[in-house]
N, C-alpha and C positions, 0 to 999 in steps of 0.2 A: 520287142515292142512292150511297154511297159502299160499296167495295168493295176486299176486297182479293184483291191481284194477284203472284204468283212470276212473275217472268221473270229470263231471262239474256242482256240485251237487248247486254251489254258484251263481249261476246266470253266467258274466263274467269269473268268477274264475276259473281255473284249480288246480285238488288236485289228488296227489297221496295216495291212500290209502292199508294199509293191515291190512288186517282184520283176526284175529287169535279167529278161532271158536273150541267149543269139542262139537261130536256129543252125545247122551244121547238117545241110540234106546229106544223105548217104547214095552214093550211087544213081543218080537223077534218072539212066538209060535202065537199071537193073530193076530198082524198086523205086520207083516215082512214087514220091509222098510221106517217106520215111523219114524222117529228121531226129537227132541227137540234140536236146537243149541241154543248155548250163548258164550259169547266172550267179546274182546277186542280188539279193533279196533283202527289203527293210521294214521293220515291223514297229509300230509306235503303241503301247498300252493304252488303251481310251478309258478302260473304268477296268477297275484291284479290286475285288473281294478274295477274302480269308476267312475259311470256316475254323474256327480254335473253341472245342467244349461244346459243340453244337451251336452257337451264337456265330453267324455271317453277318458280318461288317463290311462295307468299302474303304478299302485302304489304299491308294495306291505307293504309298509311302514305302511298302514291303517291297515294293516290285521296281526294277528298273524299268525307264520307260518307253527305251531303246532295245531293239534286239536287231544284229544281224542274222542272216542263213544264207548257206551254198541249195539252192535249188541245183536238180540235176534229173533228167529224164529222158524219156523218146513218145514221139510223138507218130501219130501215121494219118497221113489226109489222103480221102479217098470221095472223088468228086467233092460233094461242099459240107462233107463229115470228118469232123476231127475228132482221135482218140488219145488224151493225152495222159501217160504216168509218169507222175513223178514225186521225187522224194527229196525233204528240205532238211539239210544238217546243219541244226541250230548251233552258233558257234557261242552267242554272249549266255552269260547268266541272270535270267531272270529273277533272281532271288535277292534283295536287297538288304532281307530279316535283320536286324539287330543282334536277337537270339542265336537264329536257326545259322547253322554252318551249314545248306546247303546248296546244292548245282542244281539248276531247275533249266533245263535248255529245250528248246520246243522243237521237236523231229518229227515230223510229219510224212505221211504217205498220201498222194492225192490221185484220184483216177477223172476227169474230166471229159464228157461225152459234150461233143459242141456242132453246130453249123454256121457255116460260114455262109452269109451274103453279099453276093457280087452288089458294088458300089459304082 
């Protein structure tokens, strides 16, 4: 189920993110509420700053404005409590410098405490 997500995973940076996960329960009779996600995840750059000499400017011009990631986790629901961890391998590069040769890819660890209401 896809979702959207504010984070400021880039230092400066603001990025909108959704992240489109399938759940994959493990053994429904053994451990009821155990699930295995993975996915696909899309990240769009809202606002660039770059600190260079002490001086922070808004750039986004340095940054690509696109990022994909492989999200990948497990998750455990127990009554209408979710505990979810997961981790996101950034694949693009955020780095678009002129100058800089380099790899900036955003990898994330996320722990997510949640309740779920019946609808």
């Amino acid at each position: 189920m896809p979702f959207w997500l504010f984070s400021s995973e880039l230092g400066h940076n603001k990025k909108q993110s959704v992240p489109v996960l399938a759940n994959f329960y493990i053994e429904p009779n053994m451990l009821p509420g155990l699930s295995l996600k993975a996915g696909l995840q899309v990240d769009y750059l809202l606002q660039g700053k770059e600190t260079l000499m002490g001086n922070t400017t808004t750039n986004t011009d340095s940054f690509h404005r696109v990022g994909i990631s492989i999200p990948a986790g497990i998750s455990y629901e127990f009554h209408n409590m979710v505990v979810d961890l997961r981790y996101n391998i950034g694949l693009t590069n955020f780095c678009n410098h002129k100058v800089l040769d380099e790899t900036w890819r955003s990898n994330s660890l996320w722990l997510t405490l949640g309740y779920q209401f019946k609808m």
